[in-house]
C-alpha positions in Angstrom: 8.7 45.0 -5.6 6.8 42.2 -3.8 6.3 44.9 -0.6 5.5 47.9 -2.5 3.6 46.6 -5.1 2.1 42.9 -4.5 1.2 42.6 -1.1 -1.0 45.5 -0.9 -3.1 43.9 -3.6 -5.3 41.1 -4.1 -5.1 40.1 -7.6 -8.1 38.3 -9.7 -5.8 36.8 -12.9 -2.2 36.3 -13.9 -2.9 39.2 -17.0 -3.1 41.5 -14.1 0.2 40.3 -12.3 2.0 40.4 -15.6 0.7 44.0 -16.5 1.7 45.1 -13.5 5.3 43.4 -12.9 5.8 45.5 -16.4 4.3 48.3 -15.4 6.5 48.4 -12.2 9.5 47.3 -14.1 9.1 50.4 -16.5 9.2 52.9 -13.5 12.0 51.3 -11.8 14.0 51.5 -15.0 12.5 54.8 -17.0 11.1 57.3 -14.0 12.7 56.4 -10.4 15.2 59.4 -9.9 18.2 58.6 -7.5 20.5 61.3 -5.7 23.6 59.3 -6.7 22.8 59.8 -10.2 22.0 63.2 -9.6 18.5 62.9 -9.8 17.9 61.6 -13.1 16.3 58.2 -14.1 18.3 55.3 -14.7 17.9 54.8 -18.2 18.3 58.5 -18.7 22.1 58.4 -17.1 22.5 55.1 -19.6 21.0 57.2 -22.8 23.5 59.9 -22.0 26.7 58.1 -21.5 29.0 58.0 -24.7 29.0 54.6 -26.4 32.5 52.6 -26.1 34.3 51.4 -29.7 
């Protein structure tokens, strides 16, 4: 995170750090596809597995 998205920035408050850490943390877990999941998200691979008893 700190390569892609903080050090190509300068940042003027914390609010903006914060904003976008979430931001970042919402792509990473809701629209990054991966090959080994067969190109679907993370969360979508989680939201489609059965739930265990």
């Amino acid at each position: 995170m700190k390569r892609e998205r903080y050090y190509t920035r300068k940042f003027t408050s914390r609010k903006a750090v914060v904003s976008m850490i979430n931001g970042y943390i919402y792509f990473y877990n809701n629209k990054r596809i991966q090959r080994k999941l067969h190109l679907l998200a993370p969360m979508e691979v989680f939201n489609a597995a059965p739930m265990a008893a």
